[in-house]
Structure formats: C-alpha cells, structure tokens
C-alpha positions as CSV (number, residue, x, y, z in Angstrom):
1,X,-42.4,0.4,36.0
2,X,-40.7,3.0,37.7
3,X,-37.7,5.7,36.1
4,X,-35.4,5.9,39.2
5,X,-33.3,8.9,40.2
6,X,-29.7,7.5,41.5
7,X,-27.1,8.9,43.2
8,X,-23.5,9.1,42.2
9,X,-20.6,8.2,44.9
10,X,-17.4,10.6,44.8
11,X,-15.2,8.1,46.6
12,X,-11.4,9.3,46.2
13,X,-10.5,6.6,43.9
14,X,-13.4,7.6,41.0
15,X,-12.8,8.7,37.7
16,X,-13.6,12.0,37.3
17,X,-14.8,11.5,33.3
18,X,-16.1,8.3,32.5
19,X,-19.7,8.3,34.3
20,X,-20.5,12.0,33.2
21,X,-19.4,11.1,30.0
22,X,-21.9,7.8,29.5
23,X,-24.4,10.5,30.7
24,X,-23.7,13.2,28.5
25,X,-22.8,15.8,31.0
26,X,-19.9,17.8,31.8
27,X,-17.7,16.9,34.4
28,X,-17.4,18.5,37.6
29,X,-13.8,18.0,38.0
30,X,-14.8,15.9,41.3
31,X,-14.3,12.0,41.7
32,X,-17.5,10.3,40.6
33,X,-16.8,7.1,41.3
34,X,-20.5,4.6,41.7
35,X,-23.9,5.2,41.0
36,X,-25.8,3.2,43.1
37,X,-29.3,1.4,41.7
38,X,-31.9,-0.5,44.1
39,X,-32.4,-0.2,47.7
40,X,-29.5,0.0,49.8
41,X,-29.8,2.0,52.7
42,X,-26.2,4.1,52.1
43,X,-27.9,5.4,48.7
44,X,-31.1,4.4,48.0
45,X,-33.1,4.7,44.3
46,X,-35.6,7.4,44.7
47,X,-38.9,7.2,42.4
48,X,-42.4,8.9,42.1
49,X,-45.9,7.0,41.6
50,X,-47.5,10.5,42.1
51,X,-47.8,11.0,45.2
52,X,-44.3,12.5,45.3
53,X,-40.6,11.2,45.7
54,X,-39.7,8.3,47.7
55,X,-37.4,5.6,47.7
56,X,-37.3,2.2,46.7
57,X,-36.4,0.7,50.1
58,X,-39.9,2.2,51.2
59,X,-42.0,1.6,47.9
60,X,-40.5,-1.9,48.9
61,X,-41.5,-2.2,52.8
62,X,-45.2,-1.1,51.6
63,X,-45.6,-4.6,50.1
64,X,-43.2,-6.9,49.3
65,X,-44.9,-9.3,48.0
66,X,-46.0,-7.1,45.1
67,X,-42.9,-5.4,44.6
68,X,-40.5,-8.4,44.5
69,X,-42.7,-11.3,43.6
70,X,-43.8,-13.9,46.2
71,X,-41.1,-16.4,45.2
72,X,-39.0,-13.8,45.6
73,X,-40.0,-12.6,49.4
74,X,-39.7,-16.6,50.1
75,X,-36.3,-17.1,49.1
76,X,-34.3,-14.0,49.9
77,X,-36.7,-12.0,52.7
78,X,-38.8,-8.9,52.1
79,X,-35.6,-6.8,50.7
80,X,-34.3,-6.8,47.4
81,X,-31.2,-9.0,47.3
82,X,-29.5,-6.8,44.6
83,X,-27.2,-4.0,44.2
84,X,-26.8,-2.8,40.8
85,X,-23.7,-0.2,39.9
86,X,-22.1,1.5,37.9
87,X,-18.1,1.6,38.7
88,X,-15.7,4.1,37.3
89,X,-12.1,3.3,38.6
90,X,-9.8,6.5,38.0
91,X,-7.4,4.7,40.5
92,X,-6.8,1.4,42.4
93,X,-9.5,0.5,44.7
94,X,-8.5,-1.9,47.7
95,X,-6.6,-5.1,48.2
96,X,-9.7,-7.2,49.3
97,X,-12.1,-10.3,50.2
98,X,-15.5,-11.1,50.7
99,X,-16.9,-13.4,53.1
100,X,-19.0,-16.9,52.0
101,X,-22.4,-16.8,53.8
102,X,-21.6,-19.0,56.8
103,X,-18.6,-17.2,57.6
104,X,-20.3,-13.8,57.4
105,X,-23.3,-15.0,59.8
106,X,-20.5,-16.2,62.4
107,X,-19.0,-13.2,61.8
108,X,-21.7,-10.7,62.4
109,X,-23.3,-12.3,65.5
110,X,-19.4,-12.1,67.2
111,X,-19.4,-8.6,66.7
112,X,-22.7,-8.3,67.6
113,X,-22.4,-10.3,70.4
114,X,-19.0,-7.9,72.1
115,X,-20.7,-4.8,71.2
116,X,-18.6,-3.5,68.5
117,X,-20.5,-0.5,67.0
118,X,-21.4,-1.3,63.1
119,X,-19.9,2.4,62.2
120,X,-16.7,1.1,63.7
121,X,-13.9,1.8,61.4
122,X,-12.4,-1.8,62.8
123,X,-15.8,-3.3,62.1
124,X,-15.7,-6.6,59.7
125,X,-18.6,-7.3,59.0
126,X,-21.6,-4.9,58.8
127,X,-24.4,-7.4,58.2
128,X,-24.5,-11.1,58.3
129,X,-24.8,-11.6,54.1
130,X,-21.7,-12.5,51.7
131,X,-21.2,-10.3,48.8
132,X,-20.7,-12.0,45.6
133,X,-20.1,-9.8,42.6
134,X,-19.8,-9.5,39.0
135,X,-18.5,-6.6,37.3
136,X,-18.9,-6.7,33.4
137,X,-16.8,-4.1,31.2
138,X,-18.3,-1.2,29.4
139,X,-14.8,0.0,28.8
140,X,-11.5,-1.4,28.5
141,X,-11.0,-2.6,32.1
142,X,-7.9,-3.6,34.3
143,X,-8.4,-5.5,37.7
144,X,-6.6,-7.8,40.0
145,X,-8.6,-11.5,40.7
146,X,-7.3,-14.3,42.4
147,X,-3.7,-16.1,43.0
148,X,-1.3,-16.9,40.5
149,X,0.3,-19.9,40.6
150,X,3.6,-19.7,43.7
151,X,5.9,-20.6,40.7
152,X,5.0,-17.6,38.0
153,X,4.5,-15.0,41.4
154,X,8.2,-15.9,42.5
155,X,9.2,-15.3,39.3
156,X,7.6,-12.3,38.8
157,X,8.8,-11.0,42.2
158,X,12.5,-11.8,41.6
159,X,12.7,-10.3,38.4
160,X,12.6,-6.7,40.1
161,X,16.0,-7.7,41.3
162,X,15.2,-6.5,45.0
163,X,17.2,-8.2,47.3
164,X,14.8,-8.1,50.3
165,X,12.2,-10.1,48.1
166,X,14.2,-13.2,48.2
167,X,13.1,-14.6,51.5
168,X,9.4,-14.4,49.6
169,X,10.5,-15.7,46.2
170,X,12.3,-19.2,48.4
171,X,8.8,-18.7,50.6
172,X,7.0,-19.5,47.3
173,X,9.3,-22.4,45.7
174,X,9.2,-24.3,49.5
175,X,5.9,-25.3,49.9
176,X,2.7,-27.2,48.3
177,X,0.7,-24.3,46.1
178,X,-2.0,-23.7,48.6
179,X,0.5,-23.7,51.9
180,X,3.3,-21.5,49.9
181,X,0.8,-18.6,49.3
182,X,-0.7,-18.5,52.4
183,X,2.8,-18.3,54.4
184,X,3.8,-15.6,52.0
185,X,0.8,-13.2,52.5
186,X,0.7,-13.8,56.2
187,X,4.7,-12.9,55.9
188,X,4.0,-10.3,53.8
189,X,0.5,-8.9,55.7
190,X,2.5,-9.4,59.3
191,X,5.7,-8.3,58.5
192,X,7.6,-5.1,60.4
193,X,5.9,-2.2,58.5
194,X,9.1,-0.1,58.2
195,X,11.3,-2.8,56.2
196,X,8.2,-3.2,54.4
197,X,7.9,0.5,53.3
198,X,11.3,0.1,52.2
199,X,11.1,-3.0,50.1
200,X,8.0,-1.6,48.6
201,X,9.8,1.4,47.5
202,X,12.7,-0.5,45.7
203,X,9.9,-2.9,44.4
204,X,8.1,0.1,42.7
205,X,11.6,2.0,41.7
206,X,12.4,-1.3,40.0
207,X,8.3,-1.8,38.7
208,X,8.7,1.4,36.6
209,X,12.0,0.7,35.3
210,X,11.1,-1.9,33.9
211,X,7.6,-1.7,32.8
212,X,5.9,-4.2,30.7
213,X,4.4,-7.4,33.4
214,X,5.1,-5.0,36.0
215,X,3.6,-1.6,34.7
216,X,0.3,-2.0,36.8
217,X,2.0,-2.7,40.2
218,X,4.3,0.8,39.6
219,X,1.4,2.6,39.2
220,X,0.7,1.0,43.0
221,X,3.3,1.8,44.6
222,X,2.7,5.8,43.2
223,X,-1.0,5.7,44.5
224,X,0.1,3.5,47.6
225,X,3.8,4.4,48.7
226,X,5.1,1.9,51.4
227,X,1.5,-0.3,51.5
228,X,2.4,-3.8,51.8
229,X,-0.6,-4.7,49.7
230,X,1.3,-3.8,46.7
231,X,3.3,-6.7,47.5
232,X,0.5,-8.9,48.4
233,X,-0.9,-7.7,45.0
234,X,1.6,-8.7,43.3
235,X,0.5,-12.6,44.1
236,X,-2.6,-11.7,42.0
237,X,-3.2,-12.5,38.4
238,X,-3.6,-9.2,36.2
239,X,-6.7,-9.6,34.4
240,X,-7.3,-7.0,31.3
241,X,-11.2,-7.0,30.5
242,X,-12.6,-5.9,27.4
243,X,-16.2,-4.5,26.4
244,X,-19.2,-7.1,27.0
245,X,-16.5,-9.4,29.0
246,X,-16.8,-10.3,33.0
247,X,-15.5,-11.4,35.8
248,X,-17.1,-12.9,38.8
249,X,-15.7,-12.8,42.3
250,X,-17.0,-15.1,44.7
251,X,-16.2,-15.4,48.4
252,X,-12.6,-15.2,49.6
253,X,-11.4,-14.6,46.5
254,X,-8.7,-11.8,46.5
255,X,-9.3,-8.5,44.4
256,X,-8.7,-5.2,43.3
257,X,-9.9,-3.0,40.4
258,X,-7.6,-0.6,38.8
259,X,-9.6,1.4,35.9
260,X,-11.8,1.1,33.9
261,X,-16.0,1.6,33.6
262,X,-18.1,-1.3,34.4
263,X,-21.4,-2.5,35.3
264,X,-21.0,-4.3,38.7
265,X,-23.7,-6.2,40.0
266,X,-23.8,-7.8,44.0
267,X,-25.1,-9.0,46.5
268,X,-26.9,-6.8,49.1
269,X,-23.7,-6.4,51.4
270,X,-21.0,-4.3,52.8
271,X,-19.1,-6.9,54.1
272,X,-15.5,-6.4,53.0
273,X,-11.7,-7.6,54.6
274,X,-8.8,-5.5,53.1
275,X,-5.7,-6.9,52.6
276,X,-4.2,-3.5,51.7
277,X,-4.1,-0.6,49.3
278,X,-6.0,1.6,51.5
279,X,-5.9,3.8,54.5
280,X,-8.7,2.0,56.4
281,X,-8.5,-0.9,58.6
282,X,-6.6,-4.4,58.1
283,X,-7.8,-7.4,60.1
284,X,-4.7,-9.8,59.1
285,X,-6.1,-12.6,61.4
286,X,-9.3,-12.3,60.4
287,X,-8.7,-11.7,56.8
288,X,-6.3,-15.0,56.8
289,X,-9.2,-16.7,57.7
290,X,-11.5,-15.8,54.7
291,X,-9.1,-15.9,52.3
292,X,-9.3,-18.6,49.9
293,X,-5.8,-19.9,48.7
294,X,-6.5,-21.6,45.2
295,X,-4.3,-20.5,42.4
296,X,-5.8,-20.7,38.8
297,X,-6.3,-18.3,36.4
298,X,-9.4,-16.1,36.6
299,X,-12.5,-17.2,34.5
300,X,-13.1,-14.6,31.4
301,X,-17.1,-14.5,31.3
302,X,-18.6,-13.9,27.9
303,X,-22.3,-13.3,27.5
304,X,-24.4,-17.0,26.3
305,X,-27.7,-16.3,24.5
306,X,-29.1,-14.7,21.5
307,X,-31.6,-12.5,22.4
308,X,-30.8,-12.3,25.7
309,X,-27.3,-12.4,26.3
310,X,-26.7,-14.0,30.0
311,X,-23.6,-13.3,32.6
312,X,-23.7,-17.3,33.8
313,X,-22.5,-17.2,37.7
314,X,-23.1,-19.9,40.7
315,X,-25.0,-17.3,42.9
316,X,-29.0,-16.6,42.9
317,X,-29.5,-13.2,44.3
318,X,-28.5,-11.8,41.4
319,X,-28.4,-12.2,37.3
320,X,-27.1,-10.2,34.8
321,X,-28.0,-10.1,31.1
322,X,-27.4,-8.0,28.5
323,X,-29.8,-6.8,25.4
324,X,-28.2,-5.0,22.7
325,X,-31.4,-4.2,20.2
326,X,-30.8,-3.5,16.6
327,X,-32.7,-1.0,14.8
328,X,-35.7,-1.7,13.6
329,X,-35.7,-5.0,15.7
330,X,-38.7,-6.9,17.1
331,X,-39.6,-5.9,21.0
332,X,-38.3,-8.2,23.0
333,X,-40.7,-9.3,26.0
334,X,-39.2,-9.9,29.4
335,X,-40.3,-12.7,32.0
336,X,-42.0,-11.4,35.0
337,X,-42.5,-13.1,38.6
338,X,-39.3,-11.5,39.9
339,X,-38.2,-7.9,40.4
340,X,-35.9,-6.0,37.8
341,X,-33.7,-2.9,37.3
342,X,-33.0,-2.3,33.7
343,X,-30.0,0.3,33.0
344,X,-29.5,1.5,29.6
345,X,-25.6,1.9,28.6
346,X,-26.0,2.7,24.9
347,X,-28.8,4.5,22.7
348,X,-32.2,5.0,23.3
349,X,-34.5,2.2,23.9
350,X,-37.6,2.5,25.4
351,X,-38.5,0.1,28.4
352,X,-42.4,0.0,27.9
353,X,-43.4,3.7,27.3
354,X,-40.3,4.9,29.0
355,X,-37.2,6.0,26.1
356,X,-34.2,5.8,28.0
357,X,-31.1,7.3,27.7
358,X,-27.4,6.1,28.5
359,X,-26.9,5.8,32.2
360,X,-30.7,5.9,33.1
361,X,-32.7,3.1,34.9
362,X,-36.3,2.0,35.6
363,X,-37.3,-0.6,38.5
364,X,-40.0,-3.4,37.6
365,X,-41.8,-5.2,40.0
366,X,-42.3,-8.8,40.0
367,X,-46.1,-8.5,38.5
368,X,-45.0,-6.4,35.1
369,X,-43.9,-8.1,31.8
370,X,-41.6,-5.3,30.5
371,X,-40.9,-4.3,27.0
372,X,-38.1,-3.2,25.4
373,X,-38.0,-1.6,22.0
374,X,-36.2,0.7,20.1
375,X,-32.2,0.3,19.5
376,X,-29.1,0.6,21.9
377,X,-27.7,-1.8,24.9
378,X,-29.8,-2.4,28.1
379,X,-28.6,-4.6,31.4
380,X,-31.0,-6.4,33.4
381,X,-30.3,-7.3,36.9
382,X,-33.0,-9.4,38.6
383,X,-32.9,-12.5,40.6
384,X,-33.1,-16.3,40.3
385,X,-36.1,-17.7,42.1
C-alpha cells in the first residue's frame, strides 16, 4: 500500500480551522476548504514506490488491472470510479443538482457535439458520468437536502410576513405536491431579478428577526444578498447531522451544505447544475430538467455492522465504511479484489506497517489484503464489484 500526499482546496466558502485542526497544524488564516484523495485530474494523490513522486492517475494508467482489480477495470473502465474528500464548510456552498447517468451522457455529447469548450464557465456538464455522493459527519454538520413538503414550505415562507411571498405561498397550496414545487422554483429561478433582490432582502430582514426555523436561511441572505436561491432554498428541508451520521444525495436531488467537517465520498464527476447561492452560472432550463421534484424528508444514514461499520447507498462506484478500533483490539483484516483509500480521522492506527495519523491516507490496490491495527477511527472508500 501506498501513504498518499493530498492536496488541500482553498475554495472561498472553506473553513479556515477545521481541516488544519484534524491535522494538527496551525492555520494559515486562508480558506481550506477540500482535500482531495484518489485520482482526479483537478488534484490528483501523489505517491512514491521509489522511483520518486508520482501520481495516482499514472501509477493507475501503468496497469489497471493490477491497480484496481480485474473486476474492477470490467465494470467501471481503467479509472478509479472514486473521489474521496474531506469537506470543511466555513460558509454555504451552492444551491445545486447532480445529473442521473443517462441524462449526463445526453448531456455531454450535446455540448460536445456544438463545441462548447469544457472550461466554459456556462459549461453543464464536464464529462458524461453522474455524481452521486455521500457525505458522513465528523462534526456537527448543517446542510440543505431535498424538498419539503408544498404545505410546511408555504408555511414556512409566510411566516416571515413578506408580502411579496404570497403569490409563492398560494403557488404552493394550488397544485398536486410534485406540480406545486416545480411551478414555484421555475417562478422563483425565472422571476425579474430586481423584485427578487428586493424580496430576498425583506425575506432575510424578517429571517434574522425572528430566528429559530429560519436562523439558517438569515445567515443566506448575509453570505448571498439579493440571490434568489435563498428563496429556492428555503423549499429545502434543513437537515442537522451529527458525528458518524450521513446523508446520501442521489441524482436530481437539490442541495447545499452549510458548515460543518465531513468525509464526502463521490462519484468521479464534475457534473454540477446550480440553482443559486453562487456567483457562477445558472442554467434554469436545463437545471428544471434534472431536478427531481419528490418531497419527503431526507434519509438519516447510520453506520450497520460491527466490525465494520457500513454507509448502505443504492450506488456501486463507491462504499463507505467506517472502523473505529479499540485499544488493544484484534487486527482487523480487509477483503481485497478491489482498490481502496483508507483515511484515518482519529488516533493512530496503523494500516499494515504504515501508523497513521488524523487526516492521512494510504491507497491499496486490488491484489493487497490490508491490515489495520492499533486504536482510533479509519474510513474505507472502495468500490462494489
């Protein structure tokens, strides 16, 4: 197995204390928002077999079949399907979606197809994979995840008392469940931007006054002044994670995180359609036709499993367990046939002969039968062949 070297994202929106604190380093006062584990192209894992550093992507390409097991290369393509991360929200991230796999396919050969450069800041979709993801709590963690039901969102909406909300708040009491929603986000999504601003701003005056339910949106509308997406979010149940709990977000389900640290694992993808909260580009059309409008209340994951505590989710590129190994415990041996990254979050277990400490990693290719010993809390992301 292999100790990887990882690089840490400073996207505006990071906390600036909660990933150099699980490493034990001083912060540099700078956003440090993901660290990025496996073989993405934007931030790839660098290793060394001793013949000096290189990165997983190309340790990868040399043979596949070694690396990721043959089953493995089969089902998902000489690549590891993966992308294992560690998320630190100091602030909202965006309002958004991910496509389902047929609809990313369509969607990438179209833009392929008219020429639309894949650095294109009005790009959709950057590569023709969806994105399903699972991000399990390490922290106390706040996030937005799916719709609420038209009924408890009007409510919600016309307790701030704003008089411009009412055509939404009738919006959501005319129709069936799945027909109210989507009139009142394409309403809210295509509305004219400057009445918006406005209504946002008496939404969020009214958000802070009153606090309570409404305490996360007010905290919107300070990072996002006049973005209809604190509206939109506002359609969203609030969802209030804590330690060892997770939440999975398949495709077209609406999201945003808010704070917190978490280990997120997800497919191989960048394929994302905003809805708001953010600077960058919203496809309303497009985005309408992704979005999935089911109301429900999100699914709390908890961990099934003794020794090996598993993250249960309808996706196969990716599976995430947890270990948490008592002192003095027996080793626990891990399947092999697949490939692995184990991340340590708590401790100092040792993966084989490797001690790790919090926040440090280790790849495994599919022919090793890993060992961990020792006592703290190690992920494992790996795949389901």
């Amino acid at each position: 197995m292999d100790r990887l070297t990882n690089t840490i994202r400073p996207y505006a929106w990071g906390s600036t204390t909660e990933i150099p604190a699980l490493l034990g380093v001083e912060p540099s006062g700078e956003p440090q928002a993901e660290m990025w584990m496996g073989a993405h192209p934007g931030a790839p894992s660098r290793l060394d077999r001793g013949a000096g550093e290189t990165t997983l992507p190309a340790v990868i390409a040399a043979d596949p079949e070694r690396e990721l097991g043959a089953a493995a290369v089969a089902k998902f393509g000489p690549r590891l399907p993966f992308l294992l991360k560690l998320l630190a929200a100091g602030a909202p991230l965006s309002l958004q979606v991910h496509p389902d796999l047929a609809q990313a396919r369509a969607g990438f050969a179209d833009e392929e197809a008219r020429g639309v450069p894949v650095d294109a800041g009005h790009r959709n979709y950057k590569d023709p994979n969806h994105k399903p993801e699972l991000i399990c709590a390490l922290t106390p963690f706040s996030g937005l995840c799916g719709f609420r039901r038209p009924l408890e969102a009007a409510a919600l909406l016309d307790g701030l008392g704003v008089d411009s909300l009412k055509p939404y708040v009738d919006l959501l009491h005319a129709h069936p469940e799945e027909a109210a929603l989507r009139e009142m986000l394409t309403a809210v999504l295509g509305g004219d931007r400057a009445e918006m601003a406005r209504t946002v701003h008496e939404a969020g005056d009214a958000a802070v006054r009153l606090g309570g339910p409404y305490e996360p949106y007010a905290s919107l509308v300070h990072e996002y002044p006049g973005d209809p997406g604190v509206i939109a979010a506002m359609l969203l149940n609030h969802v209030e994670l804590q330690p060892g709990e997770a939440m999975f977000l398949g495709a077209g389900v609406p999201h945003a995180y808010l704070d917190g640290l978490g280990v997120e694992l997800l497919a191989n993808s960048d394929n994302v359609l905003r809805a708001g909260l953010t600077p960058k580009h919203v496809d309303v059309p497009e985005l309408l036709k992704v979005v999935r409008f089911e109301p429900g209340d999100p699914a709390v994951l908890r961990p099934e499993g003794d020794a090996e505590e598993v993250y249960e989710t309808p996706t196969d590129e990716f599976r995430l367990s947890r270990f948490v190994l008592a002192p003095g415990g027996e080793p626990r041996v891990l399947p092999s046939g697949a490939p692995q990254i184990l991340l340590c979050t708590a401790g100092s277990p040792r993966a084989g002969e490797l001690t790790l400490a919090p926040g440090e990693s280790v790849f495994v290719p599919a022919g090793e039968k890993p060992e961990l010993s020792g006592a703290g809390t190690v992920f494992r992301a790996t795949v389901v062949v």
